[in-house]
C-alpha positions as CSV (number, residue, x, y, z in Angstrom):
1,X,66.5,81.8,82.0
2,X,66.4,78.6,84.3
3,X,63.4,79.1,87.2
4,X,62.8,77.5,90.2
5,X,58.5,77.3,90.7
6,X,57.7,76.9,94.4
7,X,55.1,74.9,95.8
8,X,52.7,78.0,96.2
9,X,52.6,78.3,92.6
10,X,52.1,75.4,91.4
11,X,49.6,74.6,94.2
12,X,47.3,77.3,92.5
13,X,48.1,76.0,89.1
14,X,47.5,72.5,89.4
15,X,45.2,71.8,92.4
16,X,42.0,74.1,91.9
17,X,39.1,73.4,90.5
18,X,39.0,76.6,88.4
19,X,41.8,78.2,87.1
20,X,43.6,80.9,89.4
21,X,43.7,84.7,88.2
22,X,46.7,84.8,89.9
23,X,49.3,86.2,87.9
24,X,51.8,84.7,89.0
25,X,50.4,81.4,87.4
26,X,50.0,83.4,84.2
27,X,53.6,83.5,84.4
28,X,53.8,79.7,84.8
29,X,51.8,79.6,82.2
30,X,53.9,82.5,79.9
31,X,57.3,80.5,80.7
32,X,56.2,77.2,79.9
33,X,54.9,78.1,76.3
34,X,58.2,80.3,75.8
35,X,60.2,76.8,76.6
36,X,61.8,78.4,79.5
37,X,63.8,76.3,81.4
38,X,61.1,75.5,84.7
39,X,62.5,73.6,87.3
40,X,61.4,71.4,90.5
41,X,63.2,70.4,93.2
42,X,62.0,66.8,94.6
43,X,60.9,68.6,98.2
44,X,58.7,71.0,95.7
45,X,57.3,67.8,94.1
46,X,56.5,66.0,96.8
47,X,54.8,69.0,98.6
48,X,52.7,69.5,95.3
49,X,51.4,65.6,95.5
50,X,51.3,64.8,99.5
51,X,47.9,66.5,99.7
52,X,46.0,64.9,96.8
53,X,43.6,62.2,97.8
54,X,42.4,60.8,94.9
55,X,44.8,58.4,93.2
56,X,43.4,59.4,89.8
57,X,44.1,63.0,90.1
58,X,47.8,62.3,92.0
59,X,48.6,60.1,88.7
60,X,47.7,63.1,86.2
61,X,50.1,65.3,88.5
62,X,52.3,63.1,88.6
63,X,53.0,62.3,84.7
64,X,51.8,66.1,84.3
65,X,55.3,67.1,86.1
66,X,57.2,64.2,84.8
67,X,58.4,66.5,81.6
68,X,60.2,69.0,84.3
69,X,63.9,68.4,85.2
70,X,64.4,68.2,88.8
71,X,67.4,69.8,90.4
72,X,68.8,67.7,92.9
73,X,71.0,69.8,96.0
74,X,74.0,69.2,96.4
75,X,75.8,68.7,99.8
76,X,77.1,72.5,99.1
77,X,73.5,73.6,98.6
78,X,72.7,72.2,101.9
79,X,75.6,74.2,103.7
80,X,74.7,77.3,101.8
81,X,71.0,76.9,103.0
82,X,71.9,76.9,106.5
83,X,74.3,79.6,105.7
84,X,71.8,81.6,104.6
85,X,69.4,80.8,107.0
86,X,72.3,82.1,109.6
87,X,72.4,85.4,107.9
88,X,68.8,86.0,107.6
89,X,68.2,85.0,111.1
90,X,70.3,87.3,112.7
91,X,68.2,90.1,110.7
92,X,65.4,88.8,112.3
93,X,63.9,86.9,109.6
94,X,62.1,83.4,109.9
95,X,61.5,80.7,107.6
96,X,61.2,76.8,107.2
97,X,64.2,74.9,106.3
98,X,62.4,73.6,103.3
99,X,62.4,77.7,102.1
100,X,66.0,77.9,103.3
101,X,66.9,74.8,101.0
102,X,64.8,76.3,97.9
103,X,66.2,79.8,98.4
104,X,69.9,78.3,98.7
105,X,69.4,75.9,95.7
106,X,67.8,78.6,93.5
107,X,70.7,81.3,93.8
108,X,73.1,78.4,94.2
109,X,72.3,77.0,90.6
110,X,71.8,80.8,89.3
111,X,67.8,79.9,89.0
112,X,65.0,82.7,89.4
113,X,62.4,81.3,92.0
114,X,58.6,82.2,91.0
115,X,56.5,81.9,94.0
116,X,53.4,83.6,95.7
117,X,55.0,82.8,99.2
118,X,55.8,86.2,101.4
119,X,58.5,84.6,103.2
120,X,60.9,84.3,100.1
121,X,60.8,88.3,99.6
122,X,62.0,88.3,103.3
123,X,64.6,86.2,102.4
124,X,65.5,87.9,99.1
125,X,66.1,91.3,101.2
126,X,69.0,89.9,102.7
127,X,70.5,87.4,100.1
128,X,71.0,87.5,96.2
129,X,67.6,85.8,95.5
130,X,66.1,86.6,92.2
131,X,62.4,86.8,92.9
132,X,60.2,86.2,89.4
């Protein structure tokens, strides 16, 4: 299984002090270890490292993330993200264009997409997006 790990999750994973009880980061975690496929796309990256400070700790993120592929959208993920967007907003349901673009890549490329973020369940009730 190929997944698709949103900012919020690896946010909680990465940037704490203390580990997060979470569970979706458990299932970071339980993914990794099984050598599941776990994806970033480069708006996911540079979310993740735009907030650290310290160079010392944006280098260890950095190389730590190195080792997972990046999926890079296409100019059909792009139109399929607005597509999507379309659809949901005529159902009444909001959301960056940065979740748009994630959402579209993720079902575009047949991904799951583990996050802790409310607006992809929104998204996922009116498009074939496989929640983890």
């Amino acid at each position: 299984m190929r997944v698709l790990v949103d900012t919020s999750v690896w946010s909680l994973a990465l940037r704490r002090d203390r580990p997060s009880a979470e569970p979706k980061v458990e299932k970071l975690k339980e993914l990794i270890q099984s050598g599941q496929d776990v994806c970033l796309l480069g708006v996911i990256l540079t979310e993740i490292l735009q907030g650290v400070r310290e160079r010392g700790h944006f280098e260890k993120l950095k190389e730590a993330l190195a080792s997972f592929p990046l999926v890079e959208p296409s100019r059909e993920d792009y139109v399929f993200s607005a597509e999507i967007r379309n659809e949901c907003a005529l159902k009444g349901i909001r959301a960056s264009t940065i979740d748009f673009l994630i959402a579209g890549t993720a079902i575009h490329h047949e991904m799951a997409l583990l996050t802790t973020d409310a607006d992809f369940d929104r998204i996922a009730s009116v498009v074939p997006l496989r929640i983890v």
